[in-house]
C-alpha positions in Angstrom: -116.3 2.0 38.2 -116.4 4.6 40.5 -118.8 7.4 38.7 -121.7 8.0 40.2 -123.4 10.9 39.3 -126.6 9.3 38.7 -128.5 6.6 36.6 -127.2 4.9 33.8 -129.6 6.4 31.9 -129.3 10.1 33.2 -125.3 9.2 31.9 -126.8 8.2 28.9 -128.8 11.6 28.5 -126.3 13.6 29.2 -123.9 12.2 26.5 -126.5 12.0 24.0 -127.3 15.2 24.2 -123.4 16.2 24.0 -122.8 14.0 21.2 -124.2 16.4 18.6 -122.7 19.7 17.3 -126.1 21.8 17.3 -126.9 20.6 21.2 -123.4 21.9 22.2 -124.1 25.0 20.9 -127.6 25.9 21.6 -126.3 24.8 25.4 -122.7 27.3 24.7 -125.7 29.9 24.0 -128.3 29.6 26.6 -125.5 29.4 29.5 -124.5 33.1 28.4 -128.4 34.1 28.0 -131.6 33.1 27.4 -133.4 32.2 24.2 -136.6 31.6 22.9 -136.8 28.6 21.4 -138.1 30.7 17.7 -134.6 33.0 18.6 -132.7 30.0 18.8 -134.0 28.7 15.3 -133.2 31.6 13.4 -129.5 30.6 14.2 -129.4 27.0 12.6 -129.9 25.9 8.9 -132.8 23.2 10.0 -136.5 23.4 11.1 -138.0 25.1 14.0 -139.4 21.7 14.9 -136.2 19.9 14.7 -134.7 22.7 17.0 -137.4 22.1 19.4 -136.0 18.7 19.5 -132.8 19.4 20.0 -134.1 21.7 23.3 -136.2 18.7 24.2 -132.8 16.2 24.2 -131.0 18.8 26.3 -133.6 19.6 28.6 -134.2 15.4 29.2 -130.7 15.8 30.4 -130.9 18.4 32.4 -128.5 20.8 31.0 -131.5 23.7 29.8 -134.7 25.0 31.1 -137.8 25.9 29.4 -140.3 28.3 30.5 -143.4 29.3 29.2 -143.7 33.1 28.9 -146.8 34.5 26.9 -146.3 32.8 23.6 -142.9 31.7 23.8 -140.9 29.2 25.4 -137.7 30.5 26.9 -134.5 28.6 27.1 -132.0 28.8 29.7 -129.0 26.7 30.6 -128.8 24.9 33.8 -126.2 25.5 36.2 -126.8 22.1 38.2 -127.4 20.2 35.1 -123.8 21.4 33.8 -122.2 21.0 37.4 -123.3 17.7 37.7 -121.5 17.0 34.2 -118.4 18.6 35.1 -118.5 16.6 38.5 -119.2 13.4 35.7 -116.4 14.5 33.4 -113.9 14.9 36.7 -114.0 11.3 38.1 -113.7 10.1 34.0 -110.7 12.4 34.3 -109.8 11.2 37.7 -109.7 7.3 36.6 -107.7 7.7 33.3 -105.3 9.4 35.5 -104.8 7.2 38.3 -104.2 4.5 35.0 -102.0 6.8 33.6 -99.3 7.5 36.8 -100.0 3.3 37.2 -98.3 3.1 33.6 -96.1 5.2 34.8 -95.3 3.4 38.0 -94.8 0.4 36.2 -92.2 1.5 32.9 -90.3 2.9 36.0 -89.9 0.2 38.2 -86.2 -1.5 37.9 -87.0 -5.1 36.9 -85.4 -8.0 39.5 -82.4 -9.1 38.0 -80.6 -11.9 40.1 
């Protein structure tokens, strides 16, 4: 396989933190501004500790940034952490289409008749 946007186990970070519904949207949030992590909490029907996970997931992957400021931690999406997925997500795209016009190719190619 051709992707190589990093280690196996930054790919496997990076879909992880994808793979759930509350990740996706804390990350839709903090690319359009930043949070606190307590800001971000008030949002979701769950825990302010099991938010903190969820920040902890996404920022293991890259795709936020926390910062300390006074007594809160401030979340912010990551521009290179989301480029490097779109770059990830492009060459996925970029195989299944090469197998797709191969398909292709093939149910259009006039079988040899003698």
């Amino acid at each position: 396989m051709v992707v190589d946007q990093g280690s196996e186990t930054d790919i496997d970070r990076l879909f992880q933190a994808f793979a759930d519904a509350t990740r996706r949207d804390i990350v839709r949030r903090v690319t359009a501004g930043e949070y606190s992590v307590s800001g971000l909490a008030t949002l979701y029907a769950m825990s302010f500790a099991a938010v903190q996970k969820h920040v902890a997931v996404l920022e293991r992957a890259s795709l936020v940034t926390k910062e300390k400021r006074g007594r809160e931690q401030i979340v912010r999406g990551s521009h290179e952490g989301l480029e490097r997925a779109r770059r990830l997500l492009d060459e996925y795209e970029a195989i299944w289409r090469q197998r797709a016009a191969r398909i292709a190719d093939i149910l259009t190619e006039k079988p040899n008749i003698l």
